[in-house]
Kinemage of the C-alpha trace (Angstrom):
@kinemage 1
@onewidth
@group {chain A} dominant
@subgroup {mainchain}
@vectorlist {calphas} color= white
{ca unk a 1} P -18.839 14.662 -17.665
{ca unk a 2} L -19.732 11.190 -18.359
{ca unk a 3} L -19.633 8.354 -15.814
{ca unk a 4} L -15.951 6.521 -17.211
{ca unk a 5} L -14.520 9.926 -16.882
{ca unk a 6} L -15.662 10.739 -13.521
{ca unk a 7} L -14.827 7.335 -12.023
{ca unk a 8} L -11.051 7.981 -13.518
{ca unk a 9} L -10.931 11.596 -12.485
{ca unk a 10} L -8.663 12.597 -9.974
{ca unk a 11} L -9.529 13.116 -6.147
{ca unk a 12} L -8.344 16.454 -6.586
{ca unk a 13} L -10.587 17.058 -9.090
{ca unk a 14} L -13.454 15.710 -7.376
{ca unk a 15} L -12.860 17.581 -4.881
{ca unk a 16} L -13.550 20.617 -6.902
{ca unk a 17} L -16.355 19.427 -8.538
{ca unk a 18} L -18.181 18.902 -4.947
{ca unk a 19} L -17.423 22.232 -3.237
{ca unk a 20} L -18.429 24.088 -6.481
{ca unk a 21} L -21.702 22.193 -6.505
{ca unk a 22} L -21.348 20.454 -10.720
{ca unk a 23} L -21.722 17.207 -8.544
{ca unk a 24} L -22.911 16.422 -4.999
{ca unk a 25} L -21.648 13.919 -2.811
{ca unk a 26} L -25.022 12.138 -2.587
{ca unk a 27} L -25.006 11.664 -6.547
{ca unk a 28} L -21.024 10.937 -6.278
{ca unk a 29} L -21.632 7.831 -3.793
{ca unk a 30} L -24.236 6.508 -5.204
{ca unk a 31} L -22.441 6.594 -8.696
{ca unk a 32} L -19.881 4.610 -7.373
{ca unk a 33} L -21.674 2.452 -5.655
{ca unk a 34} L -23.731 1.582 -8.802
{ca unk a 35} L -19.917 1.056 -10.477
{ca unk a 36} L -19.327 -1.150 -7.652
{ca unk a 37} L -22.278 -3.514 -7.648
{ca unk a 38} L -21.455 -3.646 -11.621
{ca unk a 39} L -17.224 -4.400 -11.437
{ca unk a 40} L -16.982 -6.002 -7.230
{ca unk a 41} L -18.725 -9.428 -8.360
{ca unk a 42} L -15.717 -9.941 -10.994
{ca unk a 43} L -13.004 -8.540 -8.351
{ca unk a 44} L -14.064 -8.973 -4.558
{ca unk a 45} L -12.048 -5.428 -4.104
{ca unk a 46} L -14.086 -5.213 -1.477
{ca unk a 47} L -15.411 -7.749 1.337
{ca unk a 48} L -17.890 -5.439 2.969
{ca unk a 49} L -19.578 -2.304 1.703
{ca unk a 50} L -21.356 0.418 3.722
{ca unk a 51} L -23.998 2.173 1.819
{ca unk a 52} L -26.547 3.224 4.328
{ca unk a 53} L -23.984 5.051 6.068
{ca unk a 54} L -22.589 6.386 3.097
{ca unk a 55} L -25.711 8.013 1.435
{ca unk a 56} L -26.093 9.127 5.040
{ca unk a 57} L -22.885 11.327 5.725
{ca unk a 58} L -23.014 12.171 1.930
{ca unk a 59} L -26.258 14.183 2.530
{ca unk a 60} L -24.755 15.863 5.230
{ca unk a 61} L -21.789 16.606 2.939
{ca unk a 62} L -23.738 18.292 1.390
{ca unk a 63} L -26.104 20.158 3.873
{ca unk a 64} L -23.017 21.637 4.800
{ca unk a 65} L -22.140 22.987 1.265
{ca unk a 66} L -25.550 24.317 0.829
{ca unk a 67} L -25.049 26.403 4.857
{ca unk a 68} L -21.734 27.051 4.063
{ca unk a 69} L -19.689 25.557 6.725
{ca unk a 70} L -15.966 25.183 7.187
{ca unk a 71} L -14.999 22.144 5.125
{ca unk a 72} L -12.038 19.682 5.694
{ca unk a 73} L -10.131 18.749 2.980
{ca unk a 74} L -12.137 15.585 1.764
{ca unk a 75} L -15.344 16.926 2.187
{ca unk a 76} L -17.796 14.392 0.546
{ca unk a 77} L -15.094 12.907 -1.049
{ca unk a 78} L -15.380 8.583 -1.055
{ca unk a 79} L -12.818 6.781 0.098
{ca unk a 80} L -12.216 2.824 0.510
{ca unk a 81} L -10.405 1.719 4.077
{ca unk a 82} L -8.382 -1.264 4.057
{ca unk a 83} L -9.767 -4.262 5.987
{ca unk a 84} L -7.343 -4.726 8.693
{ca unk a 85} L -7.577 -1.200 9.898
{ca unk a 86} L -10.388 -1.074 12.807
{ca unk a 87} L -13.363 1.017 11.958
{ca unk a 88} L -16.076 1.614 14.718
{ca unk a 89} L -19.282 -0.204 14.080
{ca unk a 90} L -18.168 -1.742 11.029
{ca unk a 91} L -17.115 -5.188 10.408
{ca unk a 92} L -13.551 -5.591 10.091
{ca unk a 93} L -12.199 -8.896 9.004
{ca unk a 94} L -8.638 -9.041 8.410
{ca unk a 95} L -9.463 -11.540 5.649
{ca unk a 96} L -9.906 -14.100 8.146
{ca unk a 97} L -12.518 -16.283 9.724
{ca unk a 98} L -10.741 -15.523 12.887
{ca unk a 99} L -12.697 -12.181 12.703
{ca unk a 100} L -16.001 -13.058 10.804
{ca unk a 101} L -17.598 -11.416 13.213
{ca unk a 102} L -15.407 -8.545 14.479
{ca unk a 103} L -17.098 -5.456 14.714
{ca unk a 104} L -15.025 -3.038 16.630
{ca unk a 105} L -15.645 -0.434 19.078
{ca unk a 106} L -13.390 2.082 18.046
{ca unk a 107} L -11.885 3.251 15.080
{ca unk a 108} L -7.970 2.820 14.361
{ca unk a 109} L -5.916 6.213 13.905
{ca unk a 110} L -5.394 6.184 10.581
{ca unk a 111} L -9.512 6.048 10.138
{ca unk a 112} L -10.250 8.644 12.313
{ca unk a 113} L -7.798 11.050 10.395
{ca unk a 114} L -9.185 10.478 7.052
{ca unk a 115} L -13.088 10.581 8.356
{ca unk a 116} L -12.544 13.632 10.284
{ca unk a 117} L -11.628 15.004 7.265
{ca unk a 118} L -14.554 14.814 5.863
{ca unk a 119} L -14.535 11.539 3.427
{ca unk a 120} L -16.894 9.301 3.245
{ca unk a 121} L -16.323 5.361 3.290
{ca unk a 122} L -17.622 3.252 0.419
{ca unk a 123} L -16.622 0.410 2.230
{ca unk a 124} L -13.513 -2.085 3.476
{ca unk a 125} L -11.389 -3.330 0.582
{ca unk a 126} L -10.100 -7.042 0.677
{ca unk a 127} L -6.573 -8.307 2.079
{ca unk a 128} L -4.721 -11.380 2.079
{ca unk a 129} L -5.622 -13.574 5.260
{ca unk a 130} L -3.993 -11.480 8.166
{ca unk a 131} L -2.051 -9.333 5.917
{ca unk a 132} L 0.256 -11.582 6.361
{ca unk a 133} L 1.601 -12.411 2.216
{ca unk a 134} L 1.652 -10.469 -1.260
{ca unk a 135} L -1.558 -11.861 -2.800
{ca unk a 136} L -5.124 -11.170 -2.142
{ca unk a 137} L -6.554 -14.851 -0.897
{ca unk a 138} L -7.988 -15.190 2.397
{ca unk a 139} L -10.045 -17.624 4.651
{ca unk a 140} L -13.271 -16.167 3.470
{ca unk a 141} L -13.208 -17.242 0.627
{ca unk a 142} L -13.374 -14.003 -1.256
{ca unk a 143} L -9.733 -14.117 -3.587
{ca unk a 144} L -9.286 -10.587 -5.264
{ca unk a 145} L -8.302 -9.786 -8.883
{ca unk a 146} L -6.171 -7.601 -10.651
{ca unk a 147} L -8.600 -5.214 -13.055
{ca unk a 148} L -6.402 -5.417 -16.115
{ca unk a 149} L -6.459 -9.405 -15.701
{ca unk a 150} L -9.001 -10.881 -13.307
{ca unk a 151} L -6.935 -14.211 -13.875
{ca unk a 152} L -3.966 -12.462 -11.762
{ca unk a 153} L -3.918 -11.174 -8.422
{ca unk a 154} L -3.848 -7.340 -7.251
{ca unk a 155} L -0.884 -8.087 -4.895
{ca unk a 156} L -1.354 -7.514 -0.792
{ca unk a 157} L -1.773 -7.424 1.612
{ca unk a 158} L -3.731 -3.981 0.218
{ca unk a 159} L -4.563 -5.916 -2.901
{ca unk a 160} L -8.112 -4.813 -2.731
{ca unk a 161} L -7.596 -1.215 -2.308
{ca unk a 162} L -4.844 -0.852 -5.482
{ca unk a 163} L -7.683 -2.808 -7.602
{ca unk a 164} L -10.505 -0.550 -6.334
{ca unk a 165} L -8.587 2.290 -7.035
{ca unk a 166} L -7.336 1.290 -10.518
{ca unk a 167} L -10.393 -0.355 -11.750
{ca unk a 168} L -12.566 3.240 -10.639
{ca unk a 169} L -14.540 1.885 -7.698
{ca unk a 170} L -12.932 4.695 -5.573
{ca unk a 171} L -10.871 7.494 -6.034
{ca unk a 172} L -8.334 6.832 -3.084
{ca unk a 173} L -7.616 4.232 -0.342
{ca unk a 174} L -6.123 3.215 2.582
{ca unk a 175} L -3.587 1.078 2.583
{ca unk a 176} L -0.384 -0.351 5.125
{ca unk a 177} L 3.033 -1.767 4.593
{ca unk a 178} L 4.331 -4.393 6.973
{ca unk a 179} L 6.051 -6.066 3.823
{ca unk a 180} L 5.561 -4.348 0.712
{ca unk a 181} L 1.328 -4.099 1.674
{ca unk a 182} L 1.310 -0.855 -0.026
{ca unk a 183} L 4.109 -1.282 -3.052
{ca unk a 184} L 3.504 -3.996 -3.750
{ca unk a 185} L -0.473 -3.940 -4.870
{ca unk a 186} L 0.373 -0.599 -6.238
{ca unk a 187} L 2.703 -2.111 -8.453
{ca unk a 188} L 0.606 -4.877 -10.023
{ca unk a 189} L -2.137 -2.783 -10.502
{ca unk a 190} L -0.800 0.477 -11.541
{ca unk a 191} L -2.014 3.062 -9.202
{ca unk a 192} L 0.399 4.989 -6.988
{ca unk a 193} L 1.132 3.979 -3.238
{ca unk a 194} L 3.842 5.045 -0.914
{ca unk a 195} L 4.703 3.814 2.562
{ca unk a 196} L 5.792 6.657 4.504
{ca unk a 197} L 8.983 7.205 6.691
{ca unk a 198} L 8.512 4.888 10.317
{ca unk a 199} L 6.305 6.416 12.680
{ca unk a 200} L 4.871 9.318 10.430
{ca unk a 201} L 1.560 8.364 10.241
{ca unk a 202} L 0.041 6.983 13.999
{ca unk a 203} L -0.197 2.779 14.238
{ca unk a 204} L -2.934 2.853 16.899
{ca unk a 205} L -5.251 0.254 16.207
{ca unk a 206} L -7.954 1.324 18.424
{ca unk a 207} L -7.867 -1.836 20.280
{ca unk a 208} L -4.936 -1.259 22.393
{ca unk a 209} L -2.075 1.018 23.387
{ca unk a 210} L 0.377 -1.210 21.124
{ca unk a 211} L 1.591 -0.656 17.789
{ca unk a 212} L 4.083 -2.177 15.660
{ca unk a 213} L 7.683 -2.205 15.779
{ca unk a 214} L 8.653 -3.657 13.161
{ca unk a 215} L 8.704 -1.507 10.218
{ca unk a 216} L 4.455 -1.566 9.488
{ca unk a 217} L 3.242 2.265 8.003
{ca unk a 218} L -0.685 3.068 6.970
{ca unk a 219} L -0.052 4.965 3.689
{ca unk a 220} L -1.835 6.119 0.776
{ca unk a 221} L -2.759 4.441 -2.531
{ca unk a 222} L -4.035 6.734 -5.067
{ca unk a 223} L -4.333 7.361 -8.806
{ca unk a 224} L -2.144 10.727 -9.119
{ca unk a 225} L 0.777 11.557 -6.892
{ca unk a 226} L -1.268 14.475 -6.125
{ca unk a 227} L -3.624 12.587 -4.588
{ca unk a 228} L -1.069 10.360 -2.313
{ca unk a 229} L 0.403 13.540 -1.107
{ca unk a 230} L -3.169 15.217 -0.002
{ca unk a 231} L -3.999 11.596 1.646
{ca unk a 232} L -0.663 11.461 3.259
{ca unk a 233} L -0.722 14.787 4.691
{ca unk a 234} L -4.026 14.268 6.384
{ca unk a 235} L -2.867 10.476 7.540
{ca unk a 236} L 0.326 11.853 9.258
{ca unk a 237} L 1.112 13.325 12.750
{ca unk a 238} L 2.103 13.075 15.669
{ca unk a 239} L -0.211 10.926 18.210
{ca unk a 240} L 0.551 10.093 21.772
{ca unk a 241} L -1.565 6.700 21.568
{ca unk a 242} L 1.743 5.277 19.187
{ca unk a 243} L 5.127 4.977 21.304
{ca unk a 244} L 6.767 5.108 17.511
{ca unk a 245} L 4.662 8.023 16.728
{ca unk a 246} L 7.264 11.093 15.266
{ca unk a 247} L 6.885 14.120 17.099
{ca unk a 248} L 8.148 16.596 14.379
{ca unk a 249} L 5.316 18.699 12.419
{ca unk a 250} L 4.978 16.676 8.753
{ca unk a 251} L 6.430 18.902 6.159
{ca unk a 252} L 3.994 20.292 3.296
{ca unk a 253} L 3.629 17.208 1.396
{ca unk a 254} L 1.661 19.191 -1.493
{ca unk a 255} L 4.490 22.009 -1.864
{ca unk a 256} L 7.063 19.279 -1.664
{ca unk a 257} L 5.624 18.650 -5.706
{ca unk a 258} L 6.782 21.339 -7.062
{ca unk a 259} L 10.203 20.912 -5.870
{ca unk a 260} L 13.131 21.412 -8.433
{ca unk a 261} L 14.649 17.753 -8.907
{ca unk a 262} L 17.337 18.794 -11.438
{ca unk a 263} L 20.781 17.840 -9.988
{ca unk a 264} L 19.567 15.106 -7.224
{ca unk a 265} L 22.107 11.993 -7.243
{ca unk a 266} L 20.167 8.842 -7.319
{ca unk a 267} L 21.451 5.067 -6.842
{ca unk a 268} L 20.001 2.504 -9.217
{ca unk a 269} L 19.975 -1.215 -8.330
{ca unk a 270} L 18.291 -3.631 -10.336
{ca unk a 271} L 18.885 -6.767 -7.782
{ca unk a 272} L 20.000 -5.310 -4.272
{ca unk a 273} L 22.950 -8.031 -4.954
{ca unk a 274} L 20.713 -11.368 -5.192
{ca unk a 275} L 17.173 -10.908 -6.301
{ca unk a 276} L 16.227 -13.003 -9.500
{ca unk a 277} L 14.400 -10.645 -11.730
{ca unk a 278} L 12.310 -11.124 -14.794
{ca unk a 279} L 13.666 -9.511 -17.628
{ca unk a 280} L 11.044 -7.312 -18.659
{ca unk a 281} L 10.721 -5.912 -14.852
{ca unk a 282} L 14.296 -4.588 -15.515
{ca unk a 283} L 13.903 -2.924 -19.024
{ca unk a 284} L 11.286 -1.452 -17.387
{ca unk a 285} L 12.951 0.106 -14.795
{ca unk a 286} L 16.098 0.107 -16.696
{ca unk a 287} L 13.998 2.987 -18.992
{ca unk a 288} L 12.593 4.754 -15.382
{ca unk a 289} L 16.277 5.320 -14.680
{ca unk a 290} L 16.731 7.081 -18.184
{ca unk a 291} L 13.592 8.891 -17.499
{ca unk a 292} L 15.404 10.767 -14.329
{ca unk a 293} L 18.862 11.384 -16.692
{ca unk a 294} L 16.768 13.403 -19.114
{ca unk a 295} L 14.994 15.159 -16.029
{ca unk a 296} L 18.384 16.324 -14.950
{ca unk a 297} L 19.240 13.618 -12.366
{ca unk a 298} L 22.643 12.199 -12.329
{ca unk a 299} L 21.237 8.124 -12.104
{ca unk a 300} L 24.391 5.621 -11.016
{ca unk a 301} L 24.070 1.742 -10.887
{ca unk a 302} L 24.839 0.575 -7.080
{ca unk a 303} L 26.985 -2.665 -6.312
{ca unk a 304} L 24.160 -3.833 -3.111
{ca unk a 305} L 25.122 -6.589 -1.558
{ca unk a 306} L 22.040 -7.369 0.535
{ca unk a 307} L 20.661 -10.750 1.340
{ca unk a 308} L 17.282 -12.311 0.961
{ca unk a 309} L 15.003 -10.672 4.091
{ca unk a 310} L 13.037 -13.974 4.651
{ca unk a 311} L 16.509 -16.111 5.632
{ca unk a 312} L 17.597 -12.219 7.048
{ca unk a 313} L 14.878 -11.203 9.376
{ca unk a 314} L 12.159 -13.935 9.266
{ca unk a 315} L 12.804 -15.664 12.454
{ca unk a 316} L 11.516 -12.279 14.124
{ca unk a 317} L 8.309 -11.782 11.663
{ca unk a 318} L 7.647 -15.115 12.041
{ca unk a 319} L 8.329 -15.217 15.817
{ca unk a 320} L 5.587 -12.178 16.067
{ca unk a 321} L 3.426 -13.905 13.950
{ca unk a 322} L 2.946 -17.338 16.000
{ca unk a 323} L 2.933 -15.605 19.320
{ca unk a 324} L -0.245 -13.359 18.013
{ca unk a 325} L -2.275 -16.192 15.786
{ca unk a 326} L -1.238 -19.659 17.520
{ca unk a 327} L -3.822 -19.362 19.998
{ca unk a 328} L -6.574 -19.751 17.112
{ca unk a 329} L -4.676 -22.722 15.209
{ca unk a 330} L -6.185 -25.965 17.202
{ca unk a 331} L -10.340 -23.969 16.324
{ca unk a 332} L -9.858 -23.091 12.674
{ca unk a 333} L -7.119 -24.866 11.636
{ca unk a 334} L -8.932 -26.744 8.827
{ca unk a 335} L -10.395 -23.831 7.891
{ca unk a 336} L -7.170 -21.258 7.557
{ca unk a 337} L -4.920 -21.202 4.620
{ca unk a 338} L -2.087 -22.805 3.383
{ca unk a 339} L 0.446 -19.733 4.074
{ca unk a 340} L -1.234 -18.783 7.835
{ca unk a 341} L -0.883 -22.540 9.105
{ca unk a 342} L 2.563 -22.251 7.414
{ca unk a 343} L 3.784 -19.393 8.973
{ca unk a 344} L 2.295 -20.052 12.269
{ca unk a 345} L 4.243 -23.674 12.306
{ca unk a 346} L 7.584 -21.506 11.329
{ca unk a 347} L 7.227 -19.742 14.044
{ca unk a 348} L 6.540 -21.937 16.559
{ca unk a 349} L 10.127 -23.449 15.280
{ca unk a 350} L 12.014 -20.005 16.034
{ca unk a 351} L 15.128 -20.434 18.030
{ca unk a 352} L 16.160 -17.472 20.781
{ca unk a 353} L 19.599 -17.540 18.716
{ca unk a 354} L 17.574 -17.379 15.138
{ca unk a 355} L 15.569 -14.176 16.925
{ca unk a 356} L 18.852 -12.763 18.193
{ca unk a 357} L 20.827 -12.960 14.963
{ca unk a 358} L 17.823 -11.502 13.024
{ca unk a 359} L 17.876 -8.567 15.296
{ca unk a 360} L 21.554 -7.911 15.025
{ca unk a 361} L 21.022 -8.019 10.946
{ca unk a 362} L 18.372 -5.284 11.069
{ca unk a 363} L 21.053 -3.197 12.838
{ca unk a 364} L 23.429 -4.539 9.695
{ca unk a 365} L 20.439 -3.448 7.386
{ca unk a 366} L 20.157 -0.161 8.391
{ca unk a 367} L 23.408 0.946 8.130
{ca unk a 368} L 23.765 -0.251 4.665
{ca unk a 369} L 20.936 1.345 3.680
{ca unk a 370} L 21.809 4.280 5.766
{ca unk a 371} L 24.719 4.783 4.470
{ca unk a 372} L 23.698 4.985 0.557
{ca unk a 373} L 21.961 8.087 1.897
{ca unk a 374} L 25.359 10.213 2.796
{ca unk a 375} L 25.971 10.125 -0.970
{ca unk a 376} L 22.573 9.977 -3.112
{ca unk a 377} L 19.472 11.887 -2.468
{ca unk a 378} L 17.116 8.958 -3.362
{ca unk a 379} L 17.439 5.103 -4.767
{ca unk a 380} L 15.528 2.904 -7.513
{ca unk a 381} L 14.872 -0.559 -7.579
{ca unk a 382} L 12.132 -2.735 -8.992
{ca unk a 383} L 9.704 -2.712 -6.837
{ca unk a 384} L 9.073 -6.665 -7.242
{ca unk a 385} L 10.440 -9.675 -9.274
{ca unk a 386} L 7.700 -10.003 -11.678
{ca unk a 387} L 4.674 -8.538 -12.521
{ca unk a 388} L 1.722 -9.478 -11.391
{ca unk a 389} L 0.968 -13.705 -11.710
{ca unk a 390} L -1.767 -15.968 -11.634
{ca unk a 391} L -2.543 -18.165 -8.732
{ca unk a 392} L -0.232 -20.956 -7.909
{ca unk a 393} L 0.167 -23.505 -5.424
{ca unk a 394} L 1.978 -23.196 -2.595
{ca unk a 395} L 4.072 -25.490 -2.714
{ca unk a 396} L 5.111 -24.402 -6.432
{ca unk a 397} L 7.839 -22.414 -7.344
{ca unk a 398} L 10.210 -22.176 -4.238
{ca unk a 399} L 13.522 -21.732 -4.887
{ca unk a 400} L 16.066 -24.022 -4.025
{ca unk a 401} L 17.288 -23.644 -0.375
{ca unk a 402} L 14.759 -21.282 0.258
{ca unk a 403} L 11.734 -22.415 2.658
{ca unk a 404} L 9.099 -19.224 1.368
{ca unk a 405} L 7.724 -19.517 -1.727
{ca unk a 406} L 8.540 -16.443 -3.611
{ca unk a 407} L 5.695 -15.428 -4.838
{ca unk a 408} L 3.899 -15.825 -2.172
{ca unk a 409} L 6.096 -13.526 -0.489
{ca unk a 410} L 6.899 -11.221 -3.218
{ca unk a 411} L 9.112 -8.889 -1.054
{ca unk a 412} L 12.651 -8.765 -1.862
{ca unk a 413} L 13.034 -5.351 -2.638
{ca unk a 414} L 10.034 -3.654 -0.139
{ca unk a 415} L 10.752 -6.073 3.011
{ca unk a 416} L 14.121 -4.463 3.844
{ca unk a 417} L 12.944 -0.937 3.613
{ca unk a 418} L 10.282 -1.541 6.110
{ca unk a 419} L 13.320 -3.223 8.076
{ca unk a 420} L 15.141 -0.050 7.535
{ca unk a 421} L 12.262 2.427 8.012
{ca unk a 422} L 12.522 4.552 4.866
{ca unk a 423} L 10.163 6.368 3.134
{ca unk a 424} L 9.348 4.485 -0.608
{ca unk a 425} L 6.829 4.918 -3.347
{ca unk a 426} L 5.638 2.517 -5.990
{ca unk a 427} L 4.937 4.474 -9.204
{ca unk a 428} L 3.671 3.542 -12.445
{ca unk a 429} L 6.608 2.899 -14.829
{ca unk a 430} L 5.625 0.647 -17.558
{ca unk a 431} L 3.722 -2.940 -18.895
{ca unk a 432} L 4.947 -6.049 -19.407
{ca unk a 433} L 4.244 -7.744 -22.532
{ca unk a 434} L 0.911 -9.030 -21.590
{ca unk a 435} L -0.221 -5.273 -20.450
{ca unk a 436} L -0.080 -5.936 -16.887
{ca unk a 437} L 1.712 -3.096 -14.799
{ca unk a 438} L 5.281 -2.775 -13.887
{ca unk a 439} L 6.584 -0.152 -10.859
{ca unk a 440} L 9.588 1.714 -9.830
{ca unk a 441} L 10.613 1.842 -6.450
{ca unk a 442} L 11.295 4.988 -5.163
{ca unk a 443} L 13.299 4.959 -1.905
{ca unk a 444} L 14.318 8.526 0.149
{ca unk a 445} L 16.191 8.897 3.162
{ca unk a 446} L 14.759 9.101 6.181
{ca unk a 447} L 12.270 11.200 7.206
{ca unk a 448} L 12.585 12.956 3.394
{ca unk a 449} L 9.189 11.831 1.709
{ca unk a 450} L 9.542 15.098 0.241
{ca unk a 451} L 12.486 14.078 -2.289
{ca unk a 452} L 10.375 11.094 -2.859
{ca unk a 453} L 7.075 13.211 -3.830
{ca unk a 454} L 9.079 15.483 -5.746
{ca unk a 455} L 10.772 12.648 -7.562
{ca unk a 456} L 7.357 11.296 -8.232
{ca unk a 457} L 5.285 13.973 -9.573
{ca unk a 458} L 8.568 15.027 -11.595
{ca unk a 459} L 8.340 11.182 -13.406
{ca unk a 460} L 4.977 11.257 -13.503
{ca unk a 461} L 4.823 14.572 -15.564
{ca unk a 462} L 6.952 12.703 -18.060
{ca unk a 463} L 5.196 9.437 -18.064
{ca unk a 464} L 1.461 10.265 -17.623
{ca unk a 465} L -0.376 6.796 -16.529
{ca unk a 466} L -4.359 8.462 -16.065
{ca unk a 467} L -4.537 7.812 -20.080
{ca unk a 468} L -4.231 4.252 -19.442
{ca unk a 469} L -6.968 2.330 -17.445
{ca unk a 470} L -7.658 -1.569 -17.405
{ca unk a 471} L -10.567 -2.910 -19.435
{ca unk a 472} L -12.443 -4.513 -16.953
């Protein structure tokens, strides 16, 4: 197997390859760490790597191989963690210069799960400052790309994982979805991501008993559906350390791919009643949707009338958002960027009766959304407004009436399902006309990532994206 074939395999396949002994984990890590010194100068998918202590746990990978030792099910397998989840001893930035120097104590949930099982990290993959926006610029002056045009960004917040994992400089990666943090990236970069139902997988941070409650979800991003499920299933369960934590045993994630999709009734919406959407995004998915007729699917356009989540929810987003960050404002305001000091000054303007009304149109939310669920089994959507674009101003572009700048924050179609809670999945559906990716939005009911996984291995069968990879 040569080297482009290997770094595009599957982590499935990989897999194999280690436990059968055609490949160590020694020679596996170092090959993509020589891929990495090669491709990360042109993308910054990642702002800190980890080698020593990669080569390290890779040669007791494989030690273990050789003694024959119960394995867990990424055993030597590398793996790329997302920069705002805490890992123990490692630098963890958030993209900001906040945390230059952060080196935490403990790991978060999500990273103990996938190292106990055995992977091995590469290193921390970049992220808009704080997460906070769908682009991949931060305050460290390390702006990502998008592999199949390093003029365009990868998306975020995960925009560095969905790069590293579509331009080959990992097989899988860590990812979370506040926003879109998982779809979106996925999306402009053509890799496979899904944010799973509310409190499946643990929010513990590491650094204190809090967690989220607003709708954020570590997830999977990955090149096969395959993949996402295997990462998922290790990511998820129940964990006393998360108040939202679900208590229920995760279903098979892996079995849920074989599932029989024939007869499922799915809602289409190209808009959700007021998103402006570029033409070629909706041929796009306009074809996805005849994609699930022919697989036996009965596909019906939906008549949403939701609203734009920024004038919707903000005030509480916001809200959060000054009450955690203001404190650093006055020390590194000149040295923050242009959509932190923003949304740090809109929240400081957030009225008790903004806050209030933003909570009582969640409740609205949900039940809309809830109730498309009594009648279809899944729903479609673009997954954002455009594909992926190059960098703009931030003052450019905003629409009229509107105070966000939309692409900036890209989320009109992921933001209300993290409002909602729902289980979604960005899949590969298409290209635009300049060969940059194009997603489908695959939304279940709650608690049901199965129909979702099912939906997408079923589409994926009939649209096979691991022939196409960018040309870096």
């Amino acid at each position: 197997m040569i080297d482009q074939e290997l770094f595009f395999s599957s982590a499935i396949d990989l897999l194999k390859l280690i436990k059968s002994k055609q490949i160590s984990s020694v020679e596996l890590v170092e090959s993509y760490f020589n891929r990495i010194n090669q491709l990360n100068p042109k993308l910054n998918s990642y702002i800190n790597l980890t080698y020593s202590n990669a080569i390290q746990q890779a040669q007791i990978a494989d030690r273990s191989i050789s003694l024959k030792d119960t394995l867990g099910p990424l055993h030597g397998l590398p793996i790329a963690i997302k920069d705002t989840q805490m890992t123990k001893g490692v630098l963890t930035t958030m993209g900001s210069v906040i945390f230059k120097n952060n080196v935490p104590k403990n790991n978060s949930a999500v990273v103990e799960r996938v190292l106990n099982s055995g992977s091995i990290m590469l290193g921390k993959t970049n992220v808009s400052e704080l997460g906070l926006v769908g682009n991949c610029e931060n305050s460290l002056g390390l702006e990502g790309f998008n592999p199949w045009d390093i003029s365009k960004t990868p998306g975020g917040s995960s925009g560095g994982a969905a790069a590293a994992v579509a331009a080959g400089l990992t097989p899988i990666a860590t990812g979370s979805d506040g926003g879109g943090s998982i779809r979106i990236p996925s999306n402009f970069c053509g890799v496979y991501g899904i944010k799973p139902t509310f409190g499946r997988v643990s929010a513990y941070t590491g650094v204190n008993s809090e967690t989220p409650n607003f709708g954020s979800q570590n997830g999977p991003i990955a090149r096969t559906v395959k993949d996402a499920a295997l990462l998922l299933q290790i990511m998820s369960g129940y964990d006393s350390r998360d108040h939202f934590s679900l208590r229920e045993t995760p279903p098979n994630f892996i079995k849920s791919l074989d599932k029989n999709i024939k007869g499922l009734k799915i809602a289409f919406s190209k808009d959700f009643g007021f998103a402006k959407v570029n033409s070629e995004v909706i041929d796009v998915v306009s074809n996805a949707a005849n994609i699930f007729e022919n697989l036996g699917c009965h596909v019906e356009e939906l008549n949403l009338n939701l609203h734009n989540p920024y004038e919707t929810f903000g005030a509480i987003s916001d809200f959060h958002f000054y009450q955690n960050f203001n404190k650093y404002l006055d020390k590194y305001e000149g040295q923050l960027t242009d959509f932190v000091k923003f949304g740090i000054e809109k929240g400081s303007r957030v009225k008790l009766v903004e806050y209030s009304k933003a909570i009582n149109n969640i409740y609205k939310q949900r039940s809309i959304i809830n109730d498309i669920f009594f009648e279809y089994d899944l729903l479609i959507s673009p997954v954002s407004c455009f594909p992926a674009f190059s960098k703009l101003n931030f003052d450019e572009d905003k629409l009229p009436g509107l105070e966000y700048p939309p692409h900036f924050f890209n989320g009109d179609f992921t933001f209300h399902i993290n409002i909602s809670g729902n289980p979604a999945a960005s899949i590969p559906a298409g290209f635009s006309s300049k060969g940059m990716p194009i997603g489908l939005h695959i939304i279940g009911n709650l608690c049901d990532e199965e129909t979702v996984l099912a939906a997408s291995a079923a589409f994926e069968k009939m649209q096979p994206w691991l022939i196409h990879s960018p040309n870096i």
